[in-house]
KEDOBA-89141 format. One record per atom (N, C-alpha, C): residue in one letter; x, y, z. Coordinates in steps of 0.001 Angstrom, whole numbers, plus 500000, padded with zeros to 6 digits. Example, Ala and Ser with C-alpha at 12.3 -4.5 7.8 and 13.67 -1.06 7.14 Angstrom:
! residues 2
A513190494310507800;A512300495500507800;A513200496700507800;S512850497750507080;S513670498940507140;S512900500030507870;
***
This chain:
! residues 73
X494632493861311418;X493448493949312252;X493809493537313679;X493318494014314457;X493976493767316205;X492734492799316294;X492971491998317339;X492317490546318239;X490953491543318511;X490597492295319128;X489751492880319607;X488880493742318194;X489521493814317591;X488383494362316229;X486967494050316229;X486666492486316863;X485547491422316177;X484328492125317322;X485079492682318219;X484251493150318911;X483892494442319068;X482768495227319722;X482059496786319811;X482679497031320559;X483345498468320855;X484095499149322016;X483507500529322130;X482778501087322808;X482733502316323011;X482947503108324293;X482727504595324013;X483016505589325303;X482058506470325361;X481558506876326403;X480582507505326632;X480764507909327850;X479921509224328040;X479957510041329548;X478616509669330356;X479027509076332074;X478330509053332540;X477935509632333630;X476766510499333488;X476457511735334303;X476236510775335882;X476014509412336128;X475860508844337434;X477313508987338069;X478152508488337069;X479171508502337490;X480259509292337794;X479780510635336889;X480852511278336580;X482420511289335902;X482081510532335261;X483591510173334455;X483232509290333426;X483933509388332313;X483959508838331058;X484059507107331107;X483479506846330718;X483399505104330849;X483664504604329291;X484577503972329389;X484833502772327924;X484361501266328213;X483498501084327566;X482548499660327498;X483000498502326382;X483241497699326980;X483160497054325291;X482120495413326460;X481366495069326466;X480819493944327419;X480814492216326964;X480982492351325623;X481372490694325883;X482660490538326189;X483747491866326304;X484907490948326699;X485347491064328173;X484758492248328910;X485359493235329850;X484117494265330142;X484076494269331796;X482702495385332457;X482928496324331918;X484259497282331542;X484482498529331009;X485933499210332165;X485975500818331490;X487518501120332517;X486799502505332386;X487007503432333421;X486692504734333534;X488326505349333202;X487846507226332973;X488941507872332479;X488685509080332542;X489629509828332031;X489197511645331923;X489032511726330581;X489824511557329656;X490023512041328135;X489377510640327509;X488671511431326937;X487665510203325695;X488499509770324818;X489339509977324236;X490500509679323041;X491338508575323650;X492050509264324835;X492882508270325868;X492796507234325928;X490645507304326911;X489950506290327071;X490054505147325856;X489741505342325068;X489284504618324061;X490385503506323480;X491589504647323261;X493059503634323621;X493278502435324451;X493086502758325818;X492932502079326630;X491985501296326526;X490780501175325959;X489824499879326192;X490509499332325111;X490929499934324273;X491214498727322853;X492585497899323320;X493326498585324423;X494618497581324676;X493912496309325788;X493338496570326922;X492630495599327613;X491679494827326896;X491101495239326137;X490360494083325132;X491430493147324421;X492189493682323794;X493482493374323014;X493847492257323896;X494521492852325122;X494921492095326622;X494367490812326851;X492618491064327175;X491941490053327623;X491788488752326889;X491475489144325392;X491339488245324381;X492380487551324010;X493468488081323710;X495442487238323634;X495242486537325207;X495009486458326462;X494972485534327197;X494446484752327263;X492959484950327027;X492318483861326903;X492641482622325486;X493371483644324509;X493682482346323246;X495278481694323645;X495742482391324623;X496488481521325594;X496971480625326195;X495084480659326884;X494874479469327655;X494175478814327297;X494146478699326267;X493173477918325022;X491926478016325529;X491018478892325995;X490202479072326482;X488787479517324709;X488274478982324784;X487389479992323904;X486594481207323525;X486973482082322550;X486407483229322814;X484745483115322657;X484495484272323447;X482876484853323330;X482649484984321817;X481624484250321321;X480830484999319845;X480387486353320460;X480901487394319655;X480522489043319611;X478502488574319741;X477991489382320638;X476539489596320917;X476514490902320527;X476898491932320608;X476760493168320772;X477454494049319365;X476604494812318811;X476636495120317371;X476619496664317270;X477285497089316428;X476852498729316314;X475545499008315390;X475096500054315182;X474142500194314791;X474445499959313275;X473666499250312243;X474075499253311016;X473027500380310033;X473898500860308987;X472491501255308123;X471546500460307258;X470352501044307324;X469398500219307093;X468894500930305517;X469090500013304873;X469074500414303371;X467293500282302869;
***
């Protein structure tokens, strides 16, 4: 399981922006891109990134706030 698992990462197109945005927000504002696949790579290594530094610097991580949608039985 990678450091960044515990947390939501997604990609989505933003018509303000024009370019593909990868979000993940308790760890990181997000990274823009062209290719959604790419993208998505890339947020999972900077999450990856952010979180191995901060357990680093013995810093404590964020409790995950942000959830995907679950099914509702």
């Amino acid at each position: 399981m990678r450091p960044g698992d515990r947390y939501h990462e997604w990609v989505e197109w933003s018509a303000e922006d024009g370019v593909t945005v990868g979000r993940c927000p308790d760890v990181t504002t997000g990274i823009h891109g062209d290719v959604p696949v790419a993208l998505y790579g890339e947020l999972c290594d900077v999450v990856d990134e952010v979180v191995a530094h901060l357990d680093r610097e013995g810093r404590q991580l964020q409790v995950p706030r942000i959830h995907p949608m679950r099914e509702v039985v």
